[in-house]
Every structure is written in structure tokens, then in C-alpha cells.
N, C-alpha and C positions, 0 to 999 in steps of 0.2 A: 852448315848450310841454312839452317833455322836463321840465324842471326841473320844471315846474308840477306836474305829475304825482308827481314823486320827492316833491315837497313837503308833496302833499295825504296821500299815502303814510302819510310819519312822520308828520302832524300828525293824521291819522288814530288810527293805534298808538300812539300818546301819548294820547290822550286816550281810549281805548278800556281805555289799562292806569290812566290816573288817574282816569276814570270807576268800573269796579272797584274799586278801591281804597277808593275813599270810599262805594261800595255796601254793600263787606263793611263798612265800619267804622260805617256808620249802621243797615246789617241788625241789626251784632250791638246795638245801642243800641235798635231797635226790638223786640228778639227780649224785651226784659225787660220793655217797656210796652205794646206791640201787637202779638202777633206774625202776628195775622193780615194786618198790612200790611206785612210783609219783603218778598215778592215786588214788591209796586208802588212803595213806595220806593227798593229797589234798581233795578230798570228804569228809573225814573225816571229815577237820578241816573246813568246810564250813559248813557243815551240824550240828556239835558240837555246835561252836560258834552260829547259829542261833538259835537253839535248846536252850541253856542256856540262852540266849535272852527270848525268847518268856518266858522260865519256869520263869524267872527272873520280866518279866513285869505283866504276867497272876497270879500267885501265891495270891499277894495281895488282888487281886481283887475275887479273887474264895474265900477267908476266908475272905473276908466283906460281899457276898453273903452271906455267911452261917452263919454270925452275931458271928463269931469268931475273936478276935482280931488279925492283920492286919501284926504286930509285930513277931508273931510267925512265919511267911513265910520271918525270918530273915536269917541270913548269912547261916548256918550250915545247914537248909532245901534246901535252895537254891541251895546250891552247893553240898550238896550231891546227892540229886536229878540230877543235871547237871552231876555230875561225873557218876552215873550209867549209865542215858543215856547215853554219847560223849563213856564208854564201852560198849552199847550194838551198837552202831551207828557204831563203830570200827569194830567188830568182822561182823557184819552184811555187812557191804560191804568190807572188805576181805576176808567173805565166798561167796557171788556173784560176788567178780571179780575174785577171784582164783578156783571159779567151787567147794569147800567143802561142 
């Protein structure tokens, strides 16, 4: 459990720093076509990118829990799971930044 912890840790701070990253670099690509969407596109893509992290690290470990092979929480759960969230995560905070 120790481990798991250190794990969640960096994979956390990893994706919190390449989250940002790609915020500022799509804010500034927004800032010359919309720039009333910088704020929600950047939160977006912070909170996505972390989000599909964490589902991406935790997945495996929740279906060894359950003495289900490990294997099945492979690409296509992963990422569709990450897809629905990063669109509810989407729609969610440009209905709290635009007051819908």
C-alpha cells in the first residue's frame, strides 16, 4: 500500500505538470481565435489529462482487487472510460464558467 501511494503521488505530479503544459500551449492557440474560451479549455485540458491518469493507474489495481484479470482494464476501457469523463469534465465547467 506504501508503494501505491508513492505511485499515485508522481502519477499525480506528472500529469498535473503535463496537464499545464498543454493548457498554456492550447490557451495561447485559443487566445488568437476565442479568447473568451482560454479559461475553459485550459481547465479542461488539466483536469482531463489528470483524470485519465489517475483512471489509467487505478483501473488495474481495482480488477486485481476483485480477483479479475488485470488485462481487461486494457486500452479500449481505459480510454473510453477517459473519453466520457474529459466530456463530462468539458461540458461541466463550461456550464460553471458560462453561468448554463
Amino acid at each position: 500500500m506504501k508503494d501505491w501511494v508513492r505511485l499515485l503521488g508522481k502519477e499525480f505530479m506528472v500529469s498535473l505538470l503535463l496537464g499545464l503544459t498543454m493548457a498554456v500551449e492550447v490557451s495561447f492557440i485559443a487566445a488568437f481565435r476565442a479568447p473568451e474560451v482560454i479559461f475553459v479549455v485550459g481547465a479542461t485540458m488539466v483536469l482531463t489529462v489528470m483524470a485519465g491518469s489517475m483512471i489509467r493507474l487505478v483501473l488495474p489495481f481495482i480488477f486485481t482487487r476483485l480477483k479479475l484479470d488485470p488485462a481487461t482494464a486494457s486500452a479500449p476501457l481505459i480510454t473510453s472510460l477517459s473519453d466520457i469523463i474529459g466530456v463530462l469534465i468539458y461540458f461541466s465547467v463550461a456550464s460553471w464558467h458560462f453561468g448554463f
